[in-house]
N, C-alpha and C positions, 0 to 999 in steps of 0.2 A: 793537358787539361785547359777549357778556357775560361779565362775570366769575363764577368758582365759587370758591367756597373751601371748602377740606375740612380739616376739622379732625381730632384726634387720629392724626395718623399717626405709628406706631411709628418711632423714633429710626433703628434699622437699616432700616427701607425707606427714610426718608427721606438716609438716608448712600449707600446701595447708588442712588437715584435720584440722586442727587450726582455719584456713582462714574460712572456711567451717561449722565447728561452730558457730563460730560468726555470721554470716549472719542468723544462724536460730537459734540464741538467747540460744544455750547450751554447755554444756562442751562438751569438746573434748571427753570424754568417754560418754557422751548421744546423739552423733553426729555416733558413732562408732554402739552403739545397733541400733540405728535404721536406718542405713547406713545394719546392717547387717540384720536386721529386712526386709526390703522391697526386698533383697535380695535372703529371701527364703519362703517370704511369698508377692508374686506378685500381685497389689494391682486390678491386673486383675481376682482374682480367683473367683469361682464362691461360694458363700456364701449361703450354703442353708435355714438358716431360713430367710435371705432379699427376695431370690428368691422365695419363699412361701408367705412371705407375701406382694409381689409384684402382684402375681400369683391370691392371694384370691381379693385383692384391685380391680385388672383388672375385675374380675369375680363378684362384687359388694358386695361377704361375710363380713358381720359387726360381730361383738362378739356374738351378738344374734345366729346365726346361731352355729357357734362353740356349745353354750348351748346346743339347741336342738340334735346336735347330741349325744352329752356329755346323754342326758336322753333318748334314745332309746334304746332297746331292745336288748340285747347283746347275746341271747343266740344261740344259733348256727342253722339253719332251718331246719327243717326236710325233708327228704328225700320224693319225689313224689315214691310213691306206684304203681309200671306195674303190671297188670292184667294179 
């Protein structure tokens, strides 16, 4: 994991990120990761295997289905023959 260190932070930010903590029951350095956490990972993104399996739910596929295709015929089709 790496560590950062950031130097001269004003007294009152560092009080108000203190403040800030507290209220969500962690350190000031687990207040900091996930302050910078939701920062570059926006909690609006679009999460492709939720949206699949949102996608399949909507469309009624159960596990069973998945199987099935899991045992079909993989090989590639042949080509239709012109006269």
């Amino acid at each position: 994991m790496v560590a950062v260190v950031v130097r001269n932070i004003p007294a009152e930010i560092h009080l108000a990120l203190k403040v800030r903590a507290a209220r969500h029951n962690r350190s000031a350095e687990a207040e900091i990761r996930a302050i910078l956490e939701s920062a570059v990972r926006p909690a609006g993104r679009l999460q492709l295997g939720t949206a699949l399996a949102e996608r399949s739910r909507a469309l009624g596929l159960v596990a069973g289905d998945i199987d099935a295709l899991e045992q079909t015929d993989r090989r590639p089709a042949e080509p239709i023959a012109l006269r």
